[in-house]
C-alpha positions as CSV (number, residue, x, y, z in Angstrom):
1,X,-4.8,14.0,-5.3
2,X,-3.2,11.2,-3.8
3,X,-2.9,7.4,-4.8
4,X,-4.9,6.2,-2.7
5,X,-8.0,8.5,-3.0
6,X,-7.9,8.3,-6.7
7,X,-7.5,4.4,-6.6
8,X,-10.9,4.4,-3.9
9,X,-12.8,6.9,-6.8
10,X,-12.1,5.0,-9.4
11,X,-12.9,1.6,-7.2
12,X,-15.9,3.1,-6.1
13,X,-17.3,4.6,-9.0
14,X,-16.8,1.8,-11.1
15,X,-18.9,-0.3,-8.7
16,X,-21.9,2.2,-8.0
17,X,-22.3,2.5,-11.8
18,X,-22.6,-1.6,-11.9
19,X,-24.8,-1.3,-9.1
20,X,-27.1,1.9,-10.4
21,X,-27.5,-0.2,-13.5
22,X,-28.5,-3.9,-12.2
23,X,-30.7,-1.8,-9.4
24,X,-32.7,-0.1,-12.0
25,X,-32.9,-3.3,-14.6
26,X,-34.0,-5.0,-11.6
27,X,-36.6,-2.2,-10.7
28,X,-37.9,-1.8,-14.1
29,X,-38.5,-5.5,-14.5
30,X,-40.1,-6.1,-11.4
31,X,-43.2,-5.1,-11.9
32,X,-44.0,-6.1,-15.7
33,X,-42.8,-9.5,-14.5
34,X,-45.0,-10.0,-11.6
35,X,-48.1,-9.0,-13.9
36,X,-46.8,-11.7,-16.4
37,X,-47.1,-14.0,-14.3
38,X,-50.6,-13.0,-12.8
39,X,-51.5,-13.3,-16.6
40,X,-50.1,-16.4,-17.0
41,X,-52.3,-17.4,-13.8
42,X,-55.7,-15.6,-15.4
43,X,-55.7,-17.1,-18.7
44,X,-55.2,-20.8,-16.9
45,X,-58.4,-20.3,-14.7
46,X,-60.0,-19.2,-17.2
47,X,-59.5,-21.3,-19.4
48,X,-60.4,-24.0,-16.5
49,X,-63.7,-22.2,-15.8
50,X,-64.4,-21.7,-19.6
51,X,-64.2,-25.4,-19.7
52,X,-66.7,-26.3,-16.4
53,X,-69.0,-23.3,-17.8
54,X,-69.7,-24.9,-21.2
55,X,-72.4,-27.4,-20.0
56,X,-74.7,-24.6,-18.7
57,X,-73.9,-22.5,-21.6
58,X,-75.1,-25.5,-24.0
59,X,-78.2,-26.0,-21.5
60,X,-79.1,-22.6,-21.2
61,X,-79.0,-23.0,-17.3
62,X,-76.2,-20.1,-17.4
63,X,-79.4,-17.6,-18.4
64,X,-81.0,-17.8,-14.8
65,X,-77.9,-15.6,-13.6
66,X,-77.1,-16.8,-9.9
67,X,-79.3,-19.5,-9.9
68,X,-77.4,-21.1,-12.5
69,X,-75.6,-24.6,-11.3
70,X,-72.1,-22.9,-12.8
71,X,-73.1,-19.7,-9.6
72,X,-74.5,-22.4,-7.1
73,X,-70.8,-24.1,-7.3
74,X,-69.2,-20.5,-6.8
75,X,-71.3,-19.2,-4.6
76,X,-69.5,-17.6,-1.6
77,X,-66.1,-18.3,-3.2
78,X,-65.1,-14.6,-2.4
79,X,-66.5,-14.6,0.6
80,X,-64.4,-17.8,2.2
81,X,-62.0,-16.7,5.0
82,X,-58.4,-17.0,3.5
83,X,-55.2,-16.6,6.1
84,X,-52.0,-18.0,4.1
85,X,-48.7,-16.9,3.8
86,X,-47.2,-16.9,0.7
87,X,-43.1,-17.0,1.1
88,X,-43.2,-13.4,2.9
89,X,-46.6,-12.1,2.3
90,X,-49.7,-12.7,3.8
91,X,-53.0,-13.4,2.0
92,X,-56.4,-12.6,3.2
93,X,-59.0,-12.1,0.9
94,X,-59.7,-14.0,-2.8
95,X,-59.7,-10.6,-5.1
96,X,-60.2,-12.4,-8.4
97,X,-63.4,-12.0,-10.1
98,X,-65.3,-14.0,-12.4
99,X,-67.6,-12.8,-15.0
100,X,-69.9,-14.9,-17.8
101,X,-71.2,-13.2,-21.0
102,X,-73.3,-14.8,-24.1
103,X,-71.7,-14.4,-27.7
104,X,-74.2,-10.7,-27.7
105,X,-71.9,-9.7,-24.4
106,X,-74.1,-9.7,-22.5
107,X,-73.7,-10.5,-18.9
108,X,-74.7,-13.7,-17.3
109,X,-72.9,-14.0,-14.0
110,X,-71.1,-12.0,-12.2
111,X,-69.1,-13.2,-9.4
112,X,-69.8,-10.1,-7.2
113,X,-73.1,-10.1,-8.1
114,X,-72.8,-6.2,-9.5
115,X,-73.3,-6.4,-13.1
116,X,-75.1,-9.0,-14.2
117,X,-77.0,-7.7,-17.5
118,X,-74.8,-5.1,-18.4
119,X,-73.2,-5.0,-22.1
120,X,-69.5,-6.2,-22.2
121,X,-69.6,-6.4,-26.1
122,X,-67.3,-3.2,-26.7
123,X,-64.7,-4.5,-23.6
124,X,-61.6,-5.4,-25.5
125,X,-61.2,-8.4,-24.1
126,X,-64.8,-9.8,-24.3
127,X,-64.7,-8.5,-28.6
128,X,-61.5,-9.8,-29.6
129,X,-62.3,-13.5,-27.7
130,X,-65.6,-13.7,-29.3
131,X,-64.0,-12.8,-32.9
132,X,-61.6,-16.0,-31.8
133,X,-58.7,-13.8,-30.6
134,X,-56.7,-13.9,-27.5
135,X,-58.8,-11.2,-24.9
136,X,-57.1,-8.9,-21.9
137,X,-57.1,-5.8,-20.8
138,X,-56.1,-3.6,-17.7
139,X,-58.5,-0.7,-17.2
140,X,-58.7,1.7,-14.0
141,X,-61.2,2.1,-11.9
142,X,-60.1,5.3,-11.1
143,X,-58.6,7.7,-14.2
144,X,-55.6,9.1,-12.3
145,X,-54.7,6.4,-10.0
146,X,-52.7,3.6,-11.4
147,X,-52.7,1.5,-8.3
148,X,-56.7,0.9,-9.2
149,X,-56.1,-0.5,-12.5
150,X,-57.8,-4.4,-13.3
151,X,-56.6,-6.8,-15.4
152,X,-58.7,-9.1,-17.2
153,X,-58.3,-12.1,-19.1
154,X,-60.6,-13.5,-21.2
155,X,-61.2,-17.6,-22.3
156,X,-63.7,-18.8,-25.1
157,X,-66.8,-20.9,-23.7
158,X,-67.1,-23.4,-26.5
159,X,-70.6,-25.1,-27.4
160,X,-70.0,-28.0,-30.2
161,X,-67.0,-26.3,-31.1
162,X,-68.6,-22.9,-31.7
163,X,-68.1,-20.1,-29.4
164,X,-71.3,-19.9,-27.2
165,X,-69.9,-16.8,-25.1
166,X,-66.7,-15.6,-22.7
167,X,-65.7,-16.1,-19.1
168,X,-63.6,-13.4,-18.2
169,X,-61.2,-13.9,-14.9
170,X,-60.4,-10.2,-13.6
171,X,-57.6,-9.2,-10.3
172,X,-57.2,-5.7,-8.9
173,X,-53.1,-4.6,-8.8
174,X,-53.3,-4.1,-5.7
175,X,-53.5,-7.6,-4.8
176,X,-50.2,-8.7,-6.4
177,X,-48.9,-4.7,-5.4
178,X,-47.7,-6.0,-2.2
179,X,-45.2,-8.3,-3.9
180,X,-44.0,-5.9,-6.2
181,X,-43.0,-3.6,-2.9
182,X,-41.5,-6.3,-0.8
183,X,-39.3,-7.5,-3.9
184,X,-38.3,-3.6,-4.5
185,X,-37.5,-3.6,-0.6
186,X,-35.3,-6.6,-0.9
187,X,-33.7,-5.3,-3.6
188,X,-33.0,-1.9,-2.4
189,X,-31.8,-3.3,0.5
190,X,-29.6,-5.5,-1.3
191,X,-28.3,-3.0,-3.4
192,X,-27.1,-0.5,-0.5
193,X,-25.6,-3.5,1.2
194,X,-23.6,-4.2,-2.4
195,X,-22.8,-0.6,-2.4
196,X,-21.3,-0.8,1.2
197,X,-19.8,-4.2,0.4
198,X,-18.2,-2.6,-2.5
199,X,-17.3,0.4,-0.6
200,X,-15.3,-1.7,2.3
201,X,-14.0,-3.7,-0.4
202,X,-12.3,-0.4,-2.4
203,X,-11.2,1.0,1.3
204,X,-9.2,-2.2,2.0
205,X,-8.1,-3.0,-1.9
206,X,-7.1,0.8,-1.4
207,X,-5.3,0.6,2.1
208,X,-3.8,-2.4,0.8
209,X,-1.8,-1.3,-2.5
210,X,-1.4,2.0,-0.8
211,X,0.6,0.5,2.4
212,X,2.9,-1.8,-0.1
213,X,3.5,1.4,-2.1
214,X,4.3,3.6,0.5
215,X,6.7,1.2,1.9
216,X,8.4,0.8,-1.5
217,X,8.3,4.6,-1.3
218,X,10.3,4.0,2.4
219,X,12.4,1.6,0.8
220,X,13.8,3.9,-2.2
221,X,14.0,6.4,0.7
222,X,16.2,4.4,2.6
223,X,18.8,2.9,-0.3
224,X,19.5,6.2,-1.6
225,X,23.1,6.1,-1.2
226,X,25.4,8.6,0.2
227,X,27.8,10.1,-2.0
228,X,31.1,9.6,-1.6
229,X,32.1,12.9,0.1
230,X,29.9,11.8,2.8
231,X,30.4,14.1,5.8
232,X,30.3,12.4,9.2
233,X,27.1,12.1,9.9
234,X,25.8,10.1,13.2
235,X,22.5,9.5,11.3
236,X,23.7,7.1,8.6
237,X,22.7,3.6,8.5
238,X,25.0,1.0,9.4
239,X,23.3,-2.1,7.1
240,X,21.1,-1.0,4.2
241,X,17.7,-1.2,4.9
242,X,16.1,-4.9,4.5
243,X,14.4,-5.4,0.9
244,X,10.2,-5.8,1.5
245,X,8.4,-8.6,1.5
246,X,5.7,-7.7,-1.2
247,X,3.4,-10.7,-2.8
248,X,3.0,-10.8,-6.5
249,X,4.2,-8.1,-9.0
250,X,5.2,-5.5,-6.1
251,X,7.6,-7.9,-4.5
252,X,9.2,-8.5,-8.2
253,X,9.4,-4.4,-8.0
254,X,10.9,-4.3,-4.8
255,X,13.8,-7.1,-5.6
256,X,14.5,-5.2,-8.9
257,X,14.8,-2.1,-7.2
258,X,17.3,-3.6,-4.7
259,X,19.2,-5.6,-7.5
260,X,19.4,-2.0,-9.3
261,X,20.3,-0.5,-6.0
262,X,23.3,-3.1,-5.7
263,X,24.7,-2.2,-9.6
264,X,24.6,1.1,-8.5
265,X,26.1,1.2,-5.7
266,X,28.7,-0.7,-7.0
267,X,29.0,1.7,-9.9
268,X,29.0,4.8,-7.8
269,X,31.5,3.5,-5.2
270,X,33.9,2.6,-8.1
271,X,33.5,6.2,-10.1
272,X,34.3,7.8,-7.0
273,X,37.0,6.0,-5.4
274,X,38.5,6.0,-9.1
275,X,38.5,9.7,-9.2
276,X,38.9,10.5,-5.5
277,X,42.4,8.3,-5.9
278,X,43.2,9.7,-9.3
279,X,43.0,13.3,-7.1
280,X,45.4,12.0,-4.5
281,X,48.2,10.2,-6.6
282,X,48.5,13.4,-8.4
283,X,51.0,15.1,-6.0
284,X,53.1,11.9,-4.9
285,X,53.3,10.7,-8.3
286,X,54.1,14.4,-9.2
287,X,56.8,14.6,-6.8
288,X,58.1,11.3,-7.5
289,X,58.5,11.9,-11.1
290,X,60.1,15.5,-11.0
291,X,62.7,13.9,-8.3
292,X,63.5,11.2,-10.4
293,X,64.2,13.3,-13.6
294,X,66.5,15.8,-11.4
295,X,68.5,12.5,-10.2
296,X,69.0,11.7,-13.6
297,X,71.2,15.0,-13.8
298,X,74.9,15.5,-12.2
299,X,73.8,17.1,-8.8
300,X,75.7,17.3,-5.6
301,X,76.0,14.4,-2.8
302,X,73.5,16.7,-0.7
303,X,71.3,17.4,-3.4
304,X,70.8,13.9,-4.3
305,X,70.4,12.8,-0.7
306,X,67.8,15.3,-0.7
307,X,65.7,14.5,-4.0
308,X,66.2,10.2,-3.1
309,X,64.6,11.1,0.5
310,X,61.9,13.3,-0.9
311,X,61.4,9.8,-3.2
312,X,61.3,7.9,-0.1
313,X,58.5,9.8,1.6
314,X,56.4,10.0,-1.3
315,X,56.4,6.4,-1.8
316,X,55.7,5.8,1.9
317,X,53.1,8.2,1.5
318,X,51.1,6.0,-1.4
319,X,52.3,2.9,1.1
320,X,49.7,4.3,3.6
321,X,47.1,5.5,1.1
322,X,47.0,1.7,-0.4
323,X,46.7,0.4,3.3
324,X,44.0,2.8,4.7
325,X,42.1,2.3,1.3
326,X,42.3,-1.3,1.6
327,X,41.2,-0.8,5.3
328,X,38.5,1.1,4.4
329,X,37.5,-0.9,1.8
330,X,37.5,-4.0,3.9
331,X,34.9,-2.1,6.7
332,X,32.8,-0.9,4.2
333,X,31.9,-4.5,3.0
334,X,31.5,-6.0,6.1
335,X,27.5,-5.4,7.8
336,X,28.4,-6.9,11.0
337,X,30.4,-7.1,14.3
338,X,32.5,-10.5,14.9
339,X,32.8,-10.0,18.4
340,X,31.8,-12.9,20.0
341,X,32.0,-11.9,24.4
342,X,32.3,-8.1,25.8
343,X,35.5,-6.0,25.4
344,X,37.1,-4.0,27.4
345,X,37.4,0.1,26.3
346,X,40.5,0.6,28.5
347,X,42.4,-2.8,27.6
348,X,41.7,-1.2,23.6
349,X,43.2,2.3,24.4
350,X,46.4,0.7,26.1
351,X,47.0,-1.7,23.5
352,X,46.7,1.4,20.7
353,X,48.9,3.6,23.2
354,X,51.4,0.8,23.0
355,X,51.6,0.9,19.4
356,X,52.0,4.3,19.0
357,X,54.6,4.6,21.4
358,X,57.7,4.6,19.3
359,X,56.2,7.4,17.5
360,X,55.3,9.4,20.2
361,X,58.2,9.5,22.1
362,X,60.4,10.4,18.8
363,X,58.5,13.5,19.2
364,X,58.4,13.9,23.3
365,X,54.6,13.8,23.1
366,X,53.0,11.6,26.4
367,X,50.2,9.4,26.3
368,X,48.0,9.3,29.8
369,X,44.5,7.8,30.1
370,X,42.1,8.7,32.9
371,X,38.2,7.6,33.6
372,X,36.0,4.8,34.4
373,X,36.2,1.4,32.5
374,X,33.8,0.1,30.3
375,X,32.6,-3.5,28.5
376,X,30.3,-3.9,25.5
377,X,29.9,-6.2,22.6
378,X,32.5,-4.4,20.8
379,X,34.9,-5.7,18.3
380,X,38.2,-5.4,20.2
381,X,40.9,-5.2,16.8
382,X,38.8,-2.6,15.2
383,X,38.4,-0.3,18.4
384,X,42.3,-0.7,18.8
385,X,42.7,0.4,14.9
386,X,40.0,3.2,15.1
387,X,41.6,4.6,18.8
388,X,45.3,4.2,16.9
389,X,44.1,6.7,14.0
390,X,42.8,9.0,16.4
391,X,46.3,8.9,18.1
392,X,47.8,8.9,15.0
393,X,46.1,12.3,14.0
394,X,46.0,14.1,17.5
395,X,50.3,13.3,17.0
396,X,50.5,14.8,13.7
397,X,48.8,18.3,15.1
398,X,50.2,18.1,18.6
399,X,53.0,20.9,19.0
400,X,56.2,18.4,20.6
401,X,56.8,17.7,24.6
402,X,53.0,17.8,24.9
403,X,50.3,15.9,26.0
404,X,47.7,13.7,24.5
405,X,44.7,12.9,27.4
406,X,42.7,10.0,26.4
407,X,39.6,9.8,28.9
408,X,37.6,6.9,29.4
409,X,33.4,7.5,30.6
410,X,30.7,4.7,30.6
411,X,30.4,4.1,26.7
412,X,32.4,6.7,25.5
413,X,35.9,7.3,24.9
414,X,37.5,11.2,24.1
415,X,41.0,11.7,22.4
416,X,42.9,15.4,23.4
417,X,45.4,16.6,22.2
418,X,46.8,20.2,22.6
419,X,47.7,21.4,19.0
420,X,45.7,24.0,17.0
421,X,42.3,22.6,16.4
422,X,40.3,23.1,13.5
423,X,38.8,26.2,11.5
424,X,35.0,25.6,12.2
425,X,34.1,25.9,9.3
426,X,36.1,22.6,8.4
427,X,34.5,20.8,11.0
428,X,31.7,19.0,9.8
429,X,34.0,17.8,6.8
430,X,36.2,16.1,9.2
431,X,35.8,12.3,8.1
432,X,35.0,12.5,4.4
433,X,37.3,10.2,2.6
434,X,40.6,11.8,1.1
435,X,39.9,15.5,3.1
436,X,43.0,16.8,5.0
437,X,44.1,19.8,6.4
438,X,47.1,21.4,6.5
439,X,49.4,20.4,9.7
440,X,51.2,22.5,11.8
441,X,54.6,22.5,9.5
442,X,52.6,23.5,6.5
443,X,52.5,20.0,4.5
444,X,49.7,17.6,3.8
445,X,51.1,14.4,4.9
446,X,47.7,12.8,6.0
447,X,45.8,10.6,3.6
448,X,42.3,11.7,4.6
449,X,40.7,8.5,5.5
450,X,41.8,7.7,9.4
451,X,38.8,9.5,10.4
452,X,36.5,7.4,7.7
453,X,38.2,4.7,9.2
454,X,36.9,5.5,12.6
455,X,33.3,7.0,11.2
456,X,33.1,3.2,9.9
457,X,33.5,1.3,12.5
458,X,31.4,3.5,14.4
459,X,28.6,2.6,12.4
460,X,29.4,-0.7,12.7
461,X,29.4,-0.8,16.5
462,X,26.0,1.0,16.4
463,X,27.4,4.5,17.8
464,X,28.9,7.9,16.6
465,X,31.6,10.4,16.7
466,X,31.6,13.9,17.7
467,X,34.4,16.3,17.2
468,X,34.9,19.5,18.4
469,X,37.3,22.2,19.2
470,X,38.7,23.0,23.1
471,X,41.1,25.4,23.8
472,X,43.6,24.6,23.2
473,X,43.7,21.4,20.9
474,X,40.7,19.5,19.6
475,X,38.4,16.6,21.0
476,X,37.3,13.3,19.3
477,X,34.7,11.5,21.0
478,X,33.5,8.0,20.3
479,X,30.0,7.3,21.6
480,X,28.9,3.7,21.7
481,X,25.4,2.5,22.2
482,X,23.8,4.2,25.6
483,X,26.6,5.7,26.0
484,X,27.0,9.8,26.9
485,X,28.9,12.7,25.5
486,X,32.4,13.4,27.7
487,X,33.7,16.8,28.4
């Protein structure tokens, strides 16, 4: 499962739970509370009533029933027309009932009229208030149906301090059952609304962390760096991709992960120049050393000539490894073009033909350029050194007295020269550091980084280099930005 889904699960599970509980500690409380406090209300009337009822009690006006002066002041009380709105629900009718009984039980008055002379004695709340104890009791009119249930509260009527008899105050639940089902609809709508709150919340938290980690993810992605046998690919970046800007902990993450990309790089580039270099001082310095110990030796005027020029070429040899590595090294470290107007693509190839001149007419090889012009915001000293080492290698494999065509297109600029080509196999290894192949004579004079050279500034100029095989000879192509391929 991924990230993100288990982070919403876990986000949204944790939140329904909280939610299932305060939802049902709310609904459980609900109702006992709202008959608390509708026997909070019942014991306070009655105890009010208890208190106007005691001077008929001690008079014995109570015993004519309705025509009592406590009735004639209640008379028609639950009959009065009652329209108020309390908060959100609406009142029409007076439900609570009022009931008198002597110290025997018996019933004096009865606010609906309906059981005046009946026996209350064995009522709960009528025997534990005359014993002197606190009286209630909820009893249903109907067995199986709570919603019919009663409650009754019960007050002492006191006569010279001496309990004389009971006024009992009585309301139906369904008068207060209303409230109970509006507050369970508030809070059931409350609760889905917390549980889609909470659900939005977890999608964004989710989208959130998941975006800054998936574009860590891109980063990492992106820093991995290439190895230093590198073929020549057009795809490779040409800065390193731009650390994130990540609040909190996850931007700390992302700098460490740069800072650690940085010391390895470092590391990496160091190991394998150190062993690439190690590989190519082997034969010079091999050479070197067994020519050197044979001149130490009585050898003829020919021989030494021969052994003091092999010494020579050697040394030259690691002269233009030192120079193309510190070339190289130099490109590699740099992120960005200086160029500060538009260059000119044929004033770059003259100005290399021009300093490959010498060397090409030593051998009888021309140089000829052909094709339409082109400006860009190129860099004109490294075109000239990346179009030289092309010149330079199409030399070293053309056969003498031929031709090298360089041809100029919109953007794009091909080197051809007419020597052997390459095995394709080989092909796509052409422009890895320190990887040579074999000229036409049979030696390895080449260093095997002009073509990193020219992969380097490539990249830096935004474009690419193709190579392929023509018959005869082989093609380089530079391709700068919207630039196309030339045949």
């Amino acid at each position: 499962m991924r990230l993100g889904l288990r982070l919403f699960f876990a986000f949204f599970l944790i939140n329904g739970l909280a939610a299932f509980f305060v939802l049902r500690v709310f609904m459980v409380e609900i109702k006992p509370s709202v008959r608390k406090v509708t026997e909070d209300t019942l014991v306070e009337a009655a105890y009010a009533l208890a208190a106007l009822a005691s001077e008929d009690m001690a008079s014995g006006d109570l015993q004519n029933g309705q025509n009592s002066h406590f009735a004639r002041q209640l008379q028609g009380y639950n009959q009065q027309p009652v329209q108020v709105r309390i908060w959100d629900a609406k009142k029409s009718s007076l439900d609570m009932r009022i009931t008198v009984t002597d110290k025997q039980g018996l019933v004096l008055f009865d606010s609906l009229g309906k059981d005046e002379g009946s026996n209350y004695s064995r009522w709960r709340d009528v025997y534990l208030t005359l014993r002197g104890e606190y009286g209630a009791r909820t009893t249903r009119e109907v067995q199986d149906d709570e919603g019919s249930s009663v409650m009754y509260v019960s007050a002492p009527i006191l006569v010279n301090g001496q309990i004389a008899g009971v006024l009992s105050t009585s309301k139906p639940a369904r008068s207060v059952q209303k409230i109970i089902d509006s507050a369970e609809r508030k809070i059931l709508r409350g609760g889905l609304l917390f549980v889609l709150l909470s659900a939005a919340v977890g999608c964004g938290v989710t989208w959130w962390f998941v975006v800054h980690v998936r574009r860590l993810r891109s980063y990492a992605q992106q820093v991995q760096a290439p190895t230093l046998n590198e073929a020549a690919h057009n795809a490779l970046p040409t800065t390193p991709a731009a650390v994130p800007s990540m609040p909190g902990e996850l931007g700390d993450l992302a700098q460490a992960m740069d800072n650690m990309r940085k010391r390895l790089e470092g590391r990496d580039y160091i190991e394998g120049y150190v062993r690439a270099l190690t590989h190519e001082l082997k034969s010079p310095v091999a050479a070197i050393r067994g020519a050197g110990e044979l001149l130490l030796e009585e050898l003829p005027a020919q021989d030494r000539e021969m052994f003091a020029q092999q010494v020579l070429d050697q040394c030259q040899r690691l002269q233009n490894l030192v120079d193309q590595l510190l070339q190289l090294s130099r490109l590699e470290q740099r992120q960005q073009l200086h160029a500060q107007s538009r260059c000119s693509l044929k004033a770059c190839a003259r100005q290399a033909m021009d300093q490959m001149a010498s060397s090409a007419s030593q051998r009888g090889i021309t140089m000829v350029h052909e094709g339409e012009d082109s400006h860009g915001p190129w860099e004109q000293g490294l075109l000239v050194l990346a179009i030289s080492n092309l010149l330079q290698n199409a030399m070293d494999f053309a056969p003498a007295q031929s031709q090298i065509l360089i041809r100029l297109a919109p953007s794009a600029l091909s080197i051809n020269d007419q020597g052997p080509g390459v095995s394709p196999q080989l092909l796509s290894r052409l422009g890895e550091r320190f990887f040579t192949t074999p000229r036409p004579d049979g030696e390895r004079s080449g260093t095997g980084l002009g073509l990193s050279i020219v992969l380097r500034i490539m990249h830096l100029h935004g474009g690419s280099m193709q190579i392929r095989n023509t018959s005869p000879g082989l093609s380089v192509t530079l391709i700068f930005p919207s630039g196309k391929l030339v045949h």
